[in-house]
N, C-alpha and C positions, 0 to 999 in steps of 0.2 A: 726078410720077408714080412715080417711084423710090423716094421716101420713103414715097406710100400703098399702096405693093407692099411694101415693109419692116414698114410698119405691119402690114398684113394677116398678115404671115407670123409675126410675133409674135403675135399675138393666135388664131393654129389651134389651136397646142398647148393654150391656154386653155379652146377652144371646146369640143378635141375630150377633154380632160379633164373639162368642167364634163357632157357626154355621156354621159361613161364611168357604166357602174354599179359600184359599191365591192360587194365581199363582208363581209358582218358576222355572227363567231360567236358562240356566247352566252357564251364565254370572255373574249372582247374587250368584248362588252354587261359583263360583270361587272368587268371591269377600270376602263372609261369610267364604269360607274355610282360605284365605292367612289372613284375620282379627283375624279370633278364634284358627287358628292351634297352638297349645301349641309348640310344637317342631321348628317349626319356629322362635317363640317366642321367644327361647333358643338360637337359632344359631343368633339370632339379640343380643343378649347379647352379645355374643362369639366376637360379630364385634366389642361392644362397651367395649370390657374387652380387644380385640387385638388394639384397639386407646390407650385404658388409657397406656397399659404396653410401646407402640409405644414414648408414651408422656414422660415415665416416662427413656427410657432410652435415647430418645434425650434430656431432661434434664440434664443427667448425662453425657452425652455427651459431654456438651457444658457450661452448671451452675460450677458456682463455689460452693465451700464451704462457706456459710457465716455462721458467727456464736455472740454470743454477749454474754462479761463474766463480770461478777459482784463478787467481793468477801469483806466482812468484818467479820472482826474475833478479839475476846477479849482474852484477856490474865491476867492472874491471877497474882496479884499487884509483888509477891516474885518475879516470874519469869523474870517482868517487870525493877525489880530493880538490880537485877543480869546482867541485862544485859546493862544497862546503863554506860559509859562507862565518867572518870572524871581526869580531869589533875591538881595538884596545883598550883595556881596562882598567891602564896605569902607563904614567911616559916618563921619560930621562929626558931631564934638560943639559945638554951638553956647553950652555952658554949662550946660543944662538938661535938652538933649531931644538921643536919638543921632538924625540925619537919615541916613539911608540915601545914599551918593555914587557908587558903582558896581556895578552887578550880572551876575551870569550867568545865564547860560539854561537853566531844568533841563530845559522840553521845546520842541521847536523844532516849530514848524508850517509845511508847506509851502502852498504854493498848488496845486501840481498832484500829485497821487499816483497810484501803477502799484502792478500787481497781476497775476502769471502763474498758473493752477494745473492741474491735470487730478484731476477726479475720476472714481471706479472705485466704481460701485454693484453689488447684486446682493441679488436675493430669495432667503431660503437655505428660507425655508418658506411656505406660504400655503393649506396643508389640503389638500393633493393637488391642488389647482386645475391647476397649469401642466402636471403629468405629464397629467388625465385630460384636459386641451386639446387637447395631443399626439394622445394616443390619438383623439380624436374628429375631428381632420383626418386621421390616419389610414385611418381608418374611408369618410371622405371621398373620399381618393384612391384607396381601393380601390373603392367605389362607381363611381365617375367611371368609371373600368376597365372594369368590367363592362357597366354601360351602353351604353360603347363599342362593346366586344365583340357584346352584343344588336344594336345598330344595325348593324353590318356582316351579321350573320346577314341581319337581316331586310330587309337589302338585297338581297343575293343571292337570298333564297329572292322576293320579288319581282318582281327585273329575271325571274329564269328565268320564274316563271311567267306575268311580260307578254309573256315572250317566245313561251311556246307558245299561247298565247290568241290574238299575233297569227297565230301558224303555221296553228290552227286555222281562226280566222275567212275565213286568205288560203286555205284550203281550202275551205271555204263556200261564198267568192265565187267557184273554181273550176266547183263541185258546182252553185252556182245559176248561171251563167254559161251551162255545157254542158245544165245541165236549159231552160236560156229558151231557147238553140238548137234544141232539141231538141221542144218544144212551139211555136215560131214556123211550124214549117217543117210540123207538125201543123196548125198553123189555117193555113198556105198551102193545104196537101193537099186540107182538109176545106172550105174554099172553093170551090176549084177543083172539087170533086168536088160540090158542094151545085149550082154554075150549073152543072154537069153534068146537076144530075139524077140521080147516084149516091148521094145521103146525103141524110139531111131534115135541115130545117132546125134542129131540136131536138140533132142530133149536132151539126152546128156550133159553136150555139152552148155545147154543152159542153164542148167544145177550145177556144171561144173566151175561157170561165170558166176552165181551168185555167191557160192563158197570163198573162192577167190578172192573177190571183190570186197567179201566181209573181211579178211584176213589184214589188210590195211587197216580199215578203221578201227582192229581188233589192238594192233600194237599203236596206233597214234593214240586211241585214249589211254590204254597204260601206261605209255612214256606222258600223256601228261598228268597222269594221277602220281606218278615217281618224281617228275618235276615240283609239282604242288605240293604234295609231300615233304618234301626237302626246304620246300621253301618255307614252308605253314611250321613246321618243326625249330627249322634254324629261327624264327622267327621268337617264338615262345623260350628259346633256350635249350633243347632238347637235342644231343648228338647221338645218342642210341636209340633209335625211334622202332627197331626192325619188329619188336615183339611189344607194341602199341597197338592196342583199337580204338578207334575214336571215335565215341560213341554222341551218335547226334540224328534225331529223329526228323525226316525232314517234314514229316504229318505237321510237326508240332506249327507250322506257320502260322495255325489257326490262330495261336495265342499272343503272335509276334501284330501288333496293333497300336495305334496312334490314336492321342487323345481326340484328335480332331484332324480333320484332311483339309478344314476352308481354308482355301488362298490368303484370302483375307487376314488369317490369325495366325497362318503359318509362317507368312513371309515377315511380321515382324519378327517373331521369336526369330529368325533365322539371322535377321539384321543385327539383331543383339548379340547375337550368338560367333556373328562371323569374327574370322581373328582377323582376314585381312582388311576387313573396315575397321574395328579395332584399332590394328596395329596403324592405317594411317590417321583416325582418330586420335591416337598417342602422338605421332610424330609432328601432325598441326600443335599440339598444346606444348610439345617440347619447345617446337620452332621459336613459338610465342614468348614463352619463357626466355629462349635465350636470347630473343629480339628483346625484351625487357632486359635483361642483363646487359645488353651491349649501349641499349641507352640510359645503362645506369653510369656511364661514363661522363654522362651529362652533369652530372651532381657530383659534389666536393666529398670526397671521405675523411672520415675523421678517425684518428684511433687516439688509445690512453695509453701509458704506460707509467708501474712503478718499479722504483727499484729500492732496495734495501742492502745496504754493504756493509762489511766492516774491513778496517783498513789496521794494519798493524804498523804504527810510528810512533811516536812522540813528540808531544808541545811543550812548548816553553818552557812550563812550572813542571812536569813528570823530570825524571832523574834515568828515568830508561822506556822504552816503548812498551805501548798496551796495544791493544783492541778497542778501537773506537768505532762505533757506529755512524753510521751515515744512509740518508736517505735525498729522493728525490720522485717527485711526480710530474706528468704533463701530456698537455692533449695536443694534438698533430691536426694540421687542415692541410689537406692538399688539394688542387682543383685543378683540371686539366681545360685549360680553354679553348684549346683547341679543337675538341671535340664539339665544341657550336657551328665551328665552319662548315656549310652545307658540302661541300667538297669534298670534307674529311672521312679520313676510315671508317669512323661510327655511322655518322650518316650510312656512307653506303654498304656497309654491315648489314643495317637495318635493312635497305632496300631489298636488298640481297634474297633476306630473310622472309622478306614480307613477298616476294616473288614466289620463292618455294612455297612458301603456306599454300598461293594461289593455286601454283601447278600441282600442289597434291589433292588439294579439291578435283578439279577436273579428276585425278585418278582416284577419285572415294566415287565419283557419280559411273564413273565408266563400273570400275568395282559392284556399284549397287546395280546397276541395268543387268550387270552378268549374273548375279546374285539373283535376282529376281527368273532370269528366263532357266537358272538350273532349278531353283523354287518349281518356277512349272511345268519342270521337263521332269523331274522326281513327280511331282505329283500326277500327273498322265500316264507316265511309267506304269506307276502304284495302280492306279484303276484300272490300266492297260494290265498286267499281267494279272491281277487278282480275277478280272473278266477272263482271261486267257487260260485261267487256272480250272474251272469253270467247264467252259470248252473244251480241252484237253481231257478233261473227266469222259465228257462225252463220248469224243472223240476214242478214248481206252475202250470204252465200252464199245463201242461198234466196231471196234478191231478184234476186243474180246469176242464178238458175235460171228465176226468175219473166220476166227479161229476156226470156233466150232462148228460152222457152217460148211468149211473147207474138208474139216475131216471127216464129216457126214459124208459129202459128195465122194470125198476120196475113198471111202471104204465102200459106197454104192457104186466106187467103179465109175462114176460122172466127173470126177474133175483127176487133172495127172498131177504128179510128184512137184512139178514144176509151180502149177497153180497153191498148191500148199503153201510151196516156200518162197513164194512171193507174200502170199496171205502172214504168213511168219514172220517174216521180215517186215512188212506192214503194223503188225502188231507190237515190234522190237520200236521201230519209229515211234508209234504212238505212246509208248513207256517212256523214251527218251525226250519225247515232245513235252511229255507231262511231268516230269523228273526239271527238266529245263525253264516252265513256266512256273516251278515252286522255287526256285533259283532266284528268276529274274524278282520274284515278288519279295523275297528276302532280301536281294540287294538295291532294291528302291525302299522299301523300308527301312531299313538300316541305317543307310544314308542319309534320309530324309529324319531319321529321331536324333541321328548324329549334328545334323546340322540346324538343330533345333533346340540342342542339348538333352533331349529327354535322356 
């Protein structure tokens, strides 16, 4: 019994934690989202695969070849003896003919031979190839960067506006929450007053259509605040979301603002800013690049090399083998001539090359036309809903006035159950309209600071 009292009392704080609701800013959402986002993740690799390759061809750029050779090798005794090499050193005259009696050995052959050395290579020329290699990883690693950069934008400017999307939608279900209240309690009335005998049956059932009617839109926007939810959540990293608020004022738009709205100053920063002008801005100076490389085949390369050995034998005057040294140096030309014949693969390498370049132009200018008419479809947007926003104000207020105006008449007995909740319902729209236009101005803002980089 002691230990299932122990038990239990361990397991409150769990209970009354797993209970608790968490508060969540959009500061924190943006924090969770650039920490958990997988794809970020990826393009942070990208950065540190365009340093490694960055590394690996200023290496090669500028490293020599070192290298270190070792060889020993046996030889089978016959072969050994064959090849030994003996002069005589004394002869027997038999009368006629000198016969050779004893000899020396002018070259000795061993059975086993060694061999130490290090050599030290290096290409000293090869038509510009290794410098514009450099430069094209380069080019690489700054790419990779920028990409980067774009990806964290475009995270942000996303989590925020999952985030008021969900703000709004949890306002919705608010607004149609109190509006099915509010018409339920209408078709009680209008019941109760129909078996009465106060109302025909034709009023009824049109309080009983409005209720109805609401009841759809009632569950389409909660399934989609449960979809947006799940998705705004998985997004940031977050699998237990059920005792989360997320808190985000949608008033605050006031302060959500742009250094400047002119066309004029916007659409450049936007140009600079764009990755996919960029990225084809990157791809013309690679092209180029490696159009220089291939007509680096035009020109002769040269390289050095030294080497330093020692060999383990014996000369004339030693009495047994040592370790002698040995070196050697020399420079290399090679020259492909072939590569002049207009015919040839380099040539039309180059052509090849020089053709892409063109046709990714064409796709920088299509890129920029498009770039420029989303420039002034965000900024129309922007004016378009901030006026809208404005209007909608208005518009609350005389739904507001419609309210009270309704329940006056209704309680003087002038207007029926039915004209209320229509008035009601008019006024839920106008919440929704105005909830809707504070939306649309965040997500043209947004957008528009996004692709601006602010």
């Amino acid at each position: 019994m002691r230990n299932y009292i122990l038990l239990c009392l361990l397991f409150i704080p769990a209970i009354v934690y797993a209970g608790e609701t968490r508060t969540l800013t959009i500061s924190n959402a943006l924090g969770l989202a650039l920490m958990n986002n997988l794809q970020l993740r990826q393009y942070e690799k990208d950065v540190k695969i365009a340093e490694a390759q960055f590394g690996e061809s200023f290496a090669d750029f500028l490293m020599p070849g070192i290298s270190l050779t070792g060889n020993y090798s046996l030889s089978d005794p016959l072969t050994v003896s064959n090849n030994i090499t003996k002069s005589p050193s004394s002869y027997i005259f038999d009368g006629s003919t000198l016969i050779p009696n004893e000899f020396t050995t002018l070259t000795n052959v061993y059975p086993d031979t060694y061999s130490a050395g290090v050599t030290v290579s290096k290409t000293l020329f090869m038509g510009f190839i290794l410098c514009n290699s450099l430069e094209i990883k380069k080019i690489a690693l700054e790419l990779a960067r920028k990409k980067y950069d774009e990806k964290k934008r475009e995270i942000v400017c996303n989590t925020e506006l999952s985030a008021y999307n969900l703000a709004v939608l949890r306002e919705n279900i608010n607004l149609s929450e109190e509006l099915n209240r509010q018409l339920s309690n209408q078709l009680r009335f209008s019941v109760n007053n129909f078996k009465n005998g106060l109302v025909s049956e034709y009023d009824k059932i049109r309080v009983e259509v409005l209720y109805k009617n609401n009841l759809p839109k009632l569950l389409l926007v909660r399934s989609a605040y449960i979809l947006a939810a799940a998705s705004f959540y998985l997004s940031i990293g977050v699998k237990d979301y059920d005792n989360i608020e997320l808190l985000v004022d949608l008033m605050d738009y006031t302060n959500l603002t742009m250094t400047n709205t002119d066309e004029a100053l916007v659409l450049p920063k936007a140009i600079s800013n764009s990755i996919e002008l960029i990225s084809i801005e990157y791809t013309n100076k690679t092209l180029e690049l490696t159009k220089r490389m291939n007509e680096g085949n035009l020109y002769p390369s040269v390289s050095a090399a030294f080497n330093y050995q020692y060999n383990y034998r014996r000369y004339f005057s030693d009495k047994d083998r040592n370790w002698w040294p040995s070196w050697y140096a020399g420079l290399q030309l090679s020259w492909a001539l072939d590569s002049w014949i207009p015919a040839s693969r380099t040539w039309k390498t180059s052509e090849e090359l020089q053709q892409t370049i063109l046709k990714n132009d064409f796709g920088r200018q299509l890129a920029l036309d498009n770039l420029k008419i989303q420039v002034k479809t965000l900024l129309l947007q922007q004016a378009v809903s901030a006026q809208n926003i404005l209007s909608q104000q208005d518009c609350l207020k005389q739904a507001k006035m419609g309210i009270k105006m309704a329940n006056d008449k209704y309680m003087a007995g002038t207007a029926s159950s039915i004209d209320l909740s229509e008035t009601e319902i008019s006024y839920n729209q106008a919440q929704a309209n105005y909830l809707q236009a504070i939306y649309d101005y965040y997500s043209s803002t947004l957008k528009l600071k996004k692709m601006i980089g602010e």
